[in-house]
C-alpha positions, 0 to 999 in steps of 0.5 A: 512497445507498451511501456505498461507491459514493460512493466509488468515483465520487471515484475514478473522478472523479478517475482519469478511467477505470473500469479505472485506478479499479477497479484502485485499488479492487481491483474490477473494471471492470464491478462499478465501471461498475454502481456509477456507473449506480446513482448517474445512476439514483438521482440522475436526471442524468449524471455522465460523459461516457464517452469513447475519452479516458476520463471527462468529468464532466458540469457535475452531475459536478463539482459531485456530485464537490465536494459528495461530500468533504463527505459522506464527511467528515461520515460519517468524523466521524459513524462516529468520534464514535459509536465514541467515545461506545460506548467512552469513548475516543479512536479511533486509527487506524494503517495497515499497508502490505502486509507491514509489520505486522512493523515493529510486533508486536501484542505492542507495540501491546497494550503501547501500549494499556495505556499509554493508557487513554484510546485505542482503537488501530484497526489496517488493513493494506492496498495502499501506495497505499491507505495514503497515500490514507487518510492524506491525506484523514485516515481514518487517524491514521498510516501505515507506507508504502513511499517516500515520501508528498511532500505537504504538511503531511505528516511523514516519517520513514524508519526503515529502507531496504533492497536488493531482492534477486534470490533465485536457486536453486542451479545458476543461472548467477547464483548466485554473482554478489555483486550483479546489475543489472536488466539481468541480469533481462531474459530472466529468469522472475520470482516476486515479491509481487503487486499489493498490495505495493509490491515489486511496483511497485518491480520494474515501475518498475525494469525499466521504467527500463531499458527493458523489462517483466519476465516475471513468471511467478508473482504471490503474497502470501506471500514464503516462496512465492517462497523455495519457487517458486525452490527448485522450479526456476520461476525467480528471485524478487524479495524485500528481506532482513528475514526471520530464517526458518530454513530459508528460505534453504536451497539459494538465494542472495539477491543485491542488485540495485544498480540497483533502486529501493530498498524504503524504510519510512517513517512518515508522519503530519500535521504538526498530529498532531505532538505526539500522545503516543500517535503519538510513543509509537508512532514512538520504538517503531518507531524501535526495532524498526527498528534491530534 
């Protein structure tokens, strides 16, 4: 059996509907429904009930669900403690949110890893979500998330929190304005990050708020494309000010948006790793780049 699928089943299981897990998983909604008919296959018993309501796990269902921890938890240790026997090292696991890999350059993590020897320092970035999920069933040693984790047993540590901003061009009605409130987007065409980055969900959230769902008009992964969209006259973008691109700014205002729910980096780690010398070499340099 496909660990993978495995997966993706304690997703649905716990999503209890195939298009809410497969946009956790980034699949689509058929790719993920022929991943549970290969398991009821495989295992000749089924797992849901499929109804207008959503899932239903079946009595085998919840206890597959049960088991399926303890696999992928042997799995997690089998694929560590191997990689740790072929290096002879300590594997450490770090985990970037989507457009954070800046808050800790490589430069400083090949630096870290002269320090200790004895580590091997893994680095993923991947969705906000993907992060905290990673970290609360221990696949990563430390993340670096957008807000805030709120479990237990889990230590936060805000390093630093930011405004979203409007990124209004030139000739806007809006560009002279010192600060702006999610109202004033409500006509507006909007350019933001997409679905990968929590700036994306700050911004759904926010308007939601208010009491209405933004028109976004362009979704990117690149937020200089949203400085270039603007620049062309597409509409206004979203974006935090932490670039030092030059240039970027150009014919463009970034004002604050006051009401905005706030864009706020945090590293997050569990409690019993607290006195991990690599982890708290790792937080004093970020502490560090983030008061820059």
């Amino acid at each position: 059996m496909d660990i993978k699928d495995i997966r993706f089943y304690m997703e649905c299981y716990e999503a209890r509907s195939i298009n809410k897990a497969a946009k956790s998983l980034f699949i689509t909604p058929q790719g993920l429904g022929k991943a549970l008919d290969r398991i009821e296959t495989e295992l000749q018993v089924k797992l849901f009930d499929r109804t207008k309501q959503g899932l239903v796990p079946t009595e085998a269902g919840v206890f597959f669900y049960k088991k399926s921890h303890r696999i992928l938890e042997s799995t997690r240790e089998l694929e560590e403690g191997l990689e740790e026997i072929k290096s002879k090292k300590k594997l450490f696991k770090l985990g970037y949110s989507c457009g954070l890999i800046r808050m800790l350059p490589l430069s400083v993590i090949d630096k870290i890893q002269e320090d200790f020897e004895n580590v091997e320092l893994s680095i993923e970035e991947s969705s906000n979500l993907d992060v905290k999920q990673k970290l609360a069933k221990n696949q990563i040693d430390l993340g670096l998330v957008i807000g805030r984790v709120a479990a237990e047993n889990v230590i936060e540590v805000e390093l630093e929190s930011k405004t979203m901003c409007a990124v209004v061009p030139k000739g806007h009605k809006l560009f002279n304005r010192k600060s702006l409130k999610i109202a004033d987007l409500k006509d507006e065409q909007l350019i933001s990050l997409n679905e990968k980055y929590q700036a994306y969900d700050n911004l759904i959230n926010s308007c939601e708020r208010e009491g209405f769902f933004p028109h976004i008009r362009i979704k990117t992964m690149e937020a200089a494309m949203i400085y270039e969209f603007v620049r062309e006259g597409i509409g206004i973008g979203i974006d935090v000010d932490i670039h030092n691109r030059e240039g970027l700014f150009e014919n463009v205002a970034l004002i604050p948006i006051k009401d905005a729910i706030p864009w706020s980096v945090y590293l997050v780690y569990k409690s019993e790793k607290r006195k991990d010398e690599c982890l708290l070499k790792i937080e004093k340099e970020l502490k560090k780049n983030a008061r820059r």
